[in-house]
C-alpha positions as CSV (number, residue, x, y, z in Angstrom):
1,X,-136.2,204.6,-89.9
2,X,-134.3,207.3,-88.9
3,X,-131.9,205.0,-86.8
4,X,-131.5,202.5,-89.1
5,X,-130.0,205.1,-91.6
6,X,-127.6,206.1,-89.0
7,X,-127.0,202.7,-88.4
8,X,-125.8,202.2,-91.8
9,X,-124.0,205.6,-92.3
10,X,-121.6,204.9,-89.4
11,X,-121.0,201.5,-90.7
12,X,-120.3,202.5,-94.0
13,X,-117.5,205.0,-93.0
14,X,-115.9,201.9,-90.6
15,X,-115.7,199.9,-93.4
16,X,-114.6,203.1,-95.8
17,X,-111.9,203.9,-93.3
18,X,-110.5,200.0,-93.1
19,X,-108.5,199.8,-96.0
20,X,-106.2,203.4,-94.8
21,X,-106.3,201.7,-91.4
22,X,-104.8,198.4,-92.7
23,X,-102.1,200.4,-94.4
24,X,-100.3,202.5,-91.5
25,X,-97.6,200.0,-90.8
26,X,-96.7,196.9,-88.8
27,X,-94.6,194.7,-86.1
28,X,-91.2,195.2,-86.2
29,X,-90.3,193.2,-83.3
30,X,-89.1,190.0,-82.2
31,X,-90.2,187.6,-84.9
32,X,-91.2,190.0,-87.7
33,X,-89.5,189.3,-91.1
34,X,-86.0,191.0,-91.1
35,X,-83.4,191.7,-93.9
36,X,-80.6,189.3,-94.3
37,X,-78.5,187.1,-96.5
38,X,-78.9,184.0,-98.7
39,X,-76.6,182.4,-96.2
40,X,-78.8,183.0,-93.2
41,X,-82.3,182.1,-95.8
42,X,-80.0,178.5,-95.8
43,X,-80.2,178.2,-91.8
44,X,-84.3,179.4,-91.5
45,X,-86.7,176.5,-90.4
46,X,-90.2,175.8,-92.4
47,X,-92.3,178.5,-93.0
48,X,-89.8,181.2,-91.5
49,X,-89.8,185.1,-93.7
50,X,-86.3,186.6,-94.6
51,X,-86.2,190.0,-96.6
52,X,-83.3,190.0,-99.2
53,X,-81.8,192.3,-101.5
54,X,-79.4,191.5,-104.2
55,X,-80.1,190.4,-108.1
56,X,-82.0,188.5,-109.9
57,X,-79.0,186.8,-112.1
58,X,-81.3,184.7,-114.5
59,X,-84.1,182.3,-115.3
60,X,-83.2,178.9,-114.5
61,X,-87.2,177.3,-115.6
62,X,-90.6,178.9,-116.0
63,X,-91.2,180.5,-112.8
64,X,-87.3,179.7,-111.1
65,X,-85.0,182.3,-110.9
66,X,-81.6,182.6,-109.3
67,X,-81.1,185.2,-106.9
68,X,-77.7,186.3,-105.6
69,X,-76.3,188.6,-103.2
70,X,-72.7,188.9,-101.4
71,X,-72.8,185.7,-99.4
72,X,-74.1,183.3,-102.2
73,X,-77.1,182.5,-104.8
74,X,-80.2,180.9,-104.2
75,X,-82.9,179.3,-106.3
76,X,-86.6,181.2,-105.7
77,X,-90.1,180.5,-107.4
78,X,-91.3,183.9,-107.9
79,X,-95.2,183.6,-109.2
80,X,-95.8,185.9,-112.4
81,X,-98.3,188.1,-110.2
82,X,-95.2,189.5,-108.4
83,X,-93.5,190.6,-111.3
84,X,-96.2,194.1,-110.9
85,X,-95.9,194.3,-115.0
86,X,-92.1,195.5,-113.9
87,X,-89.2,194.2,-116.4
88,X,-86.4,193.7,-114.2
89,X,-82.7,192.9,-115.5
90,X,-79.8,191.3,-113.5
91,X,-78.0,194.7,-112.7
92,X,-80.9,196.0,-111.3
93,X,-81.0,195.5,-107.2
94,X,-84.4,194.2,-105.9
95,X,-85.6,193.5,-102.3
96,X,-87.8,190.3,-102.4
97,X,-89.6,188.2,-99.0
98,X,-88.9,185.5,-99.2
99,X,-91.1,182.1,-97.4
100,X,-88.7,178.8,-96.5
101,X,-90.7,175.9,-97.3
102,X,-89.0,172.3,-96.1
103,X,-90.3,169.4,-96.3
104,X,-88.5,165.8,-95.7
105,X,-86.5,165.7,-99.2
106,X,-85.9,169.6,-100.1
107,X,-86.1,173.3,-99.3
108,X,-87.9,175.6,-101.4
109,X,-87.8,179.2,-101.7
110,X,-90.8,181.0,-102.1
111,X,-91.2,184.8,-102.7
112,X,-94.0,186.3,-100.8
113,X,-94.9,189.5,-102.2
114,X,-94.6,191.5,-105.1
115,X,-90.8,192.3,-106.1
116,X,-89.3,196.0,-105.5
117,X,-86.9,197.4,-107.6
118,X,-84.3,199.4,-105.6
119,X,-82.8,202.7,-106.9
């Protein structure tokens, strides 16, 4: 009985200790998502992550936005759970991740995480 208690302590605290575990940082090698441009986001292939920071200039339909930085604008779909509740206006500067999604007729771009208003 005595063991099986123990047993479960210990994997309790694992499984308390996972979630500060997950959050102590990541890859920042070769292939992890790196800040650019909307000009390079043009040149990715399918399914590649670019980080971008720039402005959210105006909604072009429902969940459509144009982005735009110094190199050119971009269309995005950015899903209302990313918005975080946050009311964002064009002058403010965010940094978005955004996901490249091509298929045979078009490219679509995707953002992949919750916006971040800069300061």
């Amino acid at each position: 009985m005595v063991k099986k208690v123990l047993s479960a302590v210990a994997l309790a605290s694992v499984f308390a200790a996972a979630p500060a575990m997950a959050q102590t940082g990541g890859f920042t090698g070769p292939g992890a998502t790196q800040v650019g441009t909307v000009a390079q986001l043009k040149t990715l292939p399918d399914d590649a992550h670019l980080i971008l920071k720039g402005n959210i200039v105006r909604n072009v339909q429902g969940d459509k936005y144009e982005f735009k930085d110094a190199t050119g604008s971009v269309e995005l779909e950015i899903d209302r759970k990313y918005w975080n509740g946050q009311n964002v206006k064009p002058e403010n500067t965010v940094k978005l991740i955004v996901e490249v999604d091509k298929d045979l007729l078009k490219t679509e771009y995707e953002v992949d995480a919750p916006v971040e208003v800069l300061k």
